[in-house]
N, C-alpha and C positions, 0 to 999 in steps of 0.2 A: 489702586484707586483710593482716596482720600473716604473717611467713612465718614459723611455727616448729615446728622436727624433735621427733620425736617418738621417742624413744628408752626401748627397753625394759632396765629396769635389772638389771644382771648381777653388780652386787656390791654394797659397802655403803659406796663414795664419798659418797652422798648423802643417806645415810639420818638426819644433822639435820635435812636441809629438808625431808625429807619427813615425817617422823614432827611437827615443827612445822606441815607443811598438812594432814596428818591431825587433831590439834588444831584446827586454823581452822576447818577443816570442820563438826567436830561445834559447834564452840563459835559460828557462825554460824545452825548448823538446827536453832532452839528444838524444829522438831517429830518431832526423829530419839530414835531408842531410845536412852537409858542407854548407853554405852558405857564400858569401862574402859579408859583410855587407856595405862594401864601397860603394857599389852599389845601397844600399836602395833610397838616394835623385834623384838616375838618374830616378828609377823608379821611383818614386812618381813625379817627371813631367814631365815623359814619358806619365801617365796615364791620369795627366791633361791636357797634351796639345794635347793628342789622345781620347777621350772619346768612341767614336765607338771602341777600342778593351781593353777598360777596364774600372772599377770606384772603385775609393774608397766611404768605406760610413765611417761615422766618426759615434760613438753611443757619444750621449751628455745628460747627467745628470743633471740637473737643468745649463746648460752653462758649467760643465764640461764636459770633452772629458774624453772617459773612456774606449772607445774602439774602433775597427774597421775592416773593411773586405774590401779585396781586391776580385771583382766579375770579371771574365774574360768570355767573351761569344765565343761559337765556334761555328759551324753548326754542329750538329749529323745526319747522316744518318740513324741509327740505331733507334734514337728516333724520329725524321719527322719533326725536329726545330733547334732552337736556345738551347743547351745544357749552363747553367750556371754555370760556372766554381768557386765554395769559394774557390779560393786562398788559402786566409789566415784569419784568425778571431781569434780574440784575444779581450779578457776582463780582465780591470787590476785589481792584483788582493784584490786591497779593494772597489771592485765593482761584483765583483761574486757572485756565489749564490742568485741573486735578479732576477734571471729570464730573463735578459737581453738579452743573447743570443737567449733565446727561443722565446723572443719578436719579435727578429730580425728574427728567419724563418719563422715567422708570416707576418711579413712585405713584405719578400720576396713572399710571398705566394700569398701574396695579390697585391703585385705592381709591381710582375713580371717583374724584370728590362728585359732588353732587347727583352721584349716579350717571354721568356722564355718557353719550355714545359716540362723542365727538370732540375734539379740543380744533381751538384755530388761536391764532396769534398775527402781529402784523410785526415786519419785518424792515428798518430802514436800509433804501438801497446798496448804501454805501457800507453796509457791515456786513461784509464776504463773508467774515468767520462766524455769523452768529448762522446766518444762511446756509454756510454748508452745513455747520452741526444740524439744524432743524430740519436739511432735506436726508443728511444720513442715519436722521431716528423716523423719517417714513411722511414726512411733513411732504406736502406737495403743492408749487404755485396756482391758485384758481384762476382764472378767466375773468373770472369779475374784479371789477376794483370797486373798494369801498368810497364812499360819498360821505361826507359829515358836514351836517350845518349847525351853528348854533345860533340856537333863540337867544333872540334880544332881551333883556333885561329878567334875565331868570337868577333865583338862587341859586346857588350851586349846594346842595345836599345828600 
């Protein structure tokens, strides 16, 4: 298994390659929502300069950057905590297949960002392989589906 650190980003050293795998991401998952990508650098130091409602982690491979996740924490009633929210997660892809992701819900598991007692994530249909990894590390389909509306004429911050 490939060894690589996993570092939460704290300024905006890298925010080319990452606002570039933000792009990949969506331009890879024909069956993800619309997204306006203008928008990626507001959020990327939106999140650094708010850290309490969100973190990037950067996955780094011998110093390179090779991947990342966007973690957003909420309060669950339902589950008696902090629910952690994967965003987003993304591995590029001449870095896949080495286990990397799996390392990272390892990680998670173990350093429970936000004091966590819960993580969820959404999944598009059509990615069989990100699906079976995330039901062979304990992930499990809910019954509920999620709903999203967006307000009309909001900033996005």
């Amino acid at each position: 298994m490939t060894i690589v650190d996993f570092i939460t980003m704290n300024d905006l050293n890298h925010q080319a390659e990452l606002v570039a795998m933000m792009s990949a991401l969506y331009a890879e998952d024909e069956a993800a929502s619309p997204v306006d990508q203008s928008r990626f650098p507001s959020s990327v130091e939106f999140l650094i300069a708010h850290p309490s409602r969100g973190r990037i982690v950067l996955f780094s491979e011998r110093g390179a950057i090779c991947g990342y996740a966007l973690l957003i924490p909420y309060w669950s009633n339902e589950f008696g905590g902090t629910l952690l929210f994967v965003d987003e997660i993304f591995v590029t892809a001449d870095a896949r297949n080495r286990g990397i992701a799996k390392s990272f819900f390892g990680y998670l598991d173990e350093t429970r960002p936000f004091d966590a007692v819960a993580l969820a994530l959404e999944v598009s249909p059509g990615n069989i392989r990100a699906r079976q990894l995330y039901e062979s590390l304990g992930l499990t389909h809910r019954r509920n589906s999620v709903l999203t509306y967006r307000f009309a004429d909001t900033v996005q911050n």
